[in-house]
N, C-alpha and C positions, 0 to 999 in steps of 0.2 A: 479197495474199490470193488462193487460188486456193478455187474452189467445191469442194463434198464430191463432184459428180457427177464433176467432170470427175478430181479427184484420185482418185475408184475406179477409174475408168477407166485412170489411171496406174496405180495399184497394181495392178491386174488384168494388166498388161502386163509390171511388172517381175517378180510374182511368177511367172507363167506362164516366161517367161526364165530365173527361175532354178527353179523347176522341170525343164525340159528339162534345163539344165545339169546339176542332180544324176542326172538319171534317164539322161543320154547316160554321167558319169560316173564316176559312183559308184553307181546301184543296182544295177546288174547285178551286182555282190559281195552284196547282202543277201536276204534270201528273201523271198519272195511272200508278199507279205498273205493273197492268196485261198487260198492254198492252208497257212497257218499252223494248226496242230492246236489252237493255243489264241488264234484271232482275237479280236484288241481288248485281248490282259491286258496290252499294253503303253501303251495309251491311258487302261484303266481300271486301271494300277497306282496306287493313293494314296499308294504309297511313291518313285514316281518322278516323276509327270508333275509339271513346274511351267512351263508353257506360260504365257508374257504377252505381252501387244499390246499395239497401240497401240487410243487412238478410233478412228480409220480403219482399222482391220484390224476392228474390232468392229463399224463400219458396213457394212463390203463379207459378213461371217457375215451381218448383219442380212436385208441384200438378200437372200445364198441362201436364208436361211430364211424370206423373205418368199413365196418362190414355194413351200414347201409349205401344208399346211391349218391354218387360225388354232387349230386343237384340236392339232396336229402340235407348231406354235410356241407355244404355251402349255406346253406337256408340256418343251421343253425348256427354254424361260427357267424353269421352274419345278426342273428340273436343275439349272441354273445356281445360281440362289437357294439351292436346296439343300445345291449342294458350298460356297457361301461360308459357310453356315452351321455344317455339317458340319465345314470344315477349318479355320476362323475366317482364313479369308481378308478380306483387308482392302488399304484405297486406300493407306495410308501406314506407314512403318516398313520393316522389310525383309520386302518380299514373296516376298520368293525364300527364304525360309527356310520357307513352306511349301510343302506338294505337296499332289495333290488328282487324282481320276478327272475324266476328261474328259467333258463330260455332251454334246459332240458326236457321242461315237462311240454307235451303234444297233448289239447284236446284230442279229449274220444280216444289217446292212447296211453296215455300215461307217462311217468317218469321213462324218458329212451334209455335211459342204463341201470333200471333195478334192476335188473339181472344179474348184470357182469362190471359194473362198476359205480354203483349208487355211493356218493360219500358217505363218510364216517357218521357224520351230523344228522345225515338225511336218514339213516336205518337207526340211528336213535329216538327221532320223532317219529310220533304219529299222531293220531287225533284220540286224544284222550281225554275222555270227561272228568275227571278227577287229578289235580295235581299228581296228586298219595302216588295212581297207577303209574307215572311216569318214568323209565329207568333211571336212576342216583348217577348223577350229572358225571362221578367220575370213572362211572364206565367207559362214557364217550371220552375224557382224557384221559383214559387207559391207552384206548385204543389207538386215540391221535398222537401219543405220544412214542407208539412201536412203529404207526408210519410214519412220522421225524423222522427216528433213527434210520430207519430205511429208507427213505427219501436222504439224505444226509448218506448214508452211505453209497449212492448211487451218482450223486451231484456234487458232492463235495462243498466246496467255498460259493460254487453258485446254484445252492439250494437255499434260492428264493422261498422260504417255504410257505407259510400262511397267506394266502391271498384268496381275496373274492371270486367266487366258481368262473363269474363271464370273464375277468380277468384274463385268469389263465387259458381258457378256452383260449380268450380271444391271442395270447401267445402261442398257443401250442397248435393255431388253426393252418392249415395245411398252405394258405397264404404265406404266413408268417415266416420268415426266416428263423435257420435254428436261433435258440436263446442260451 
């Protein structure tokens, strides 16, 4: 059993890693957020985003958005709540057959956790005009598959693992009783 602290800690470090890697590698083919004429419609597309984590990717968001204002973090588990409601997202069945707007991204601010804990999915995509440029799909389940294992060693038998981002959000929302 490894603790949830010290497993952020890991995750923090693997996803930083491959961060860099994509961004040494492959973003330099895709255009700049900041300077996109239509920032976020690709976050808050409902016909595309279908973003899942694990619990420990939904713990490491929790932490970043623990360090904004408890009125900041209600507004967005209440996002959350909303898109599962909204897209009839759900823990079981095939989650991947729906999609859903991302209630992490903030006009005029952007993605609240590229920093410190943007998913796996999310630092694989960008906007990219060319297929060709796009990183080779089994980097991202490279990646997603050492946070499993670490998720899984953290959680055990209730590592719920793959669900849709508001999902979990909306579990892991400060509302919420433990899970």
């Amino acid at each position: 059993m490894l603790p949830e602290t010290k497993a952020l800690d890991e995750l923090g470090k693997l996803k930083r890693d491959y961060r860099d890697f994509i961004k040494t590698n492959y973003e330099h083919r895709a255009q700049n957020c900041a300077i996109c004429p239509v920032q976020g419609a690709c976050c808050l597309d409902a016909h595309f985003v279908n973003v899942h984590i694990t619990r420990l990717e939904a713990a490491a968001i929790r932490k970043t958005l623990g360090k904004l204002s408890a009125e900041k973090q209600k507004e967005i588990y209440r996002r959350a709540q909303e898109a599962v409601e909204k897209y009839d997202l759900k823990t079981t069945g095939d989650t991947f057959a729906r999609t859903f707007a991302c209630p992490l991204f903030e006009t005029g601010v952007g993605c609240l956790v590229h920093s410190e804990s943007k998913p796996a999915a999310c630092i694989s995509h960008a906007c990219y005009e060319n297929k060709a440029d796009l990183p080779p799909e089994f980097f991202q389940a490279e990646i997603e598959n050492k946070i499993e294992r670490l998720n899984k060693r953290v959680y055990r038998r209730n590592a719920l693992t793959w669900l849709p981002l508001p999902v979990w959000l909306s579990l892991i929302s400060s509302t919420t009783k433990e899970i």
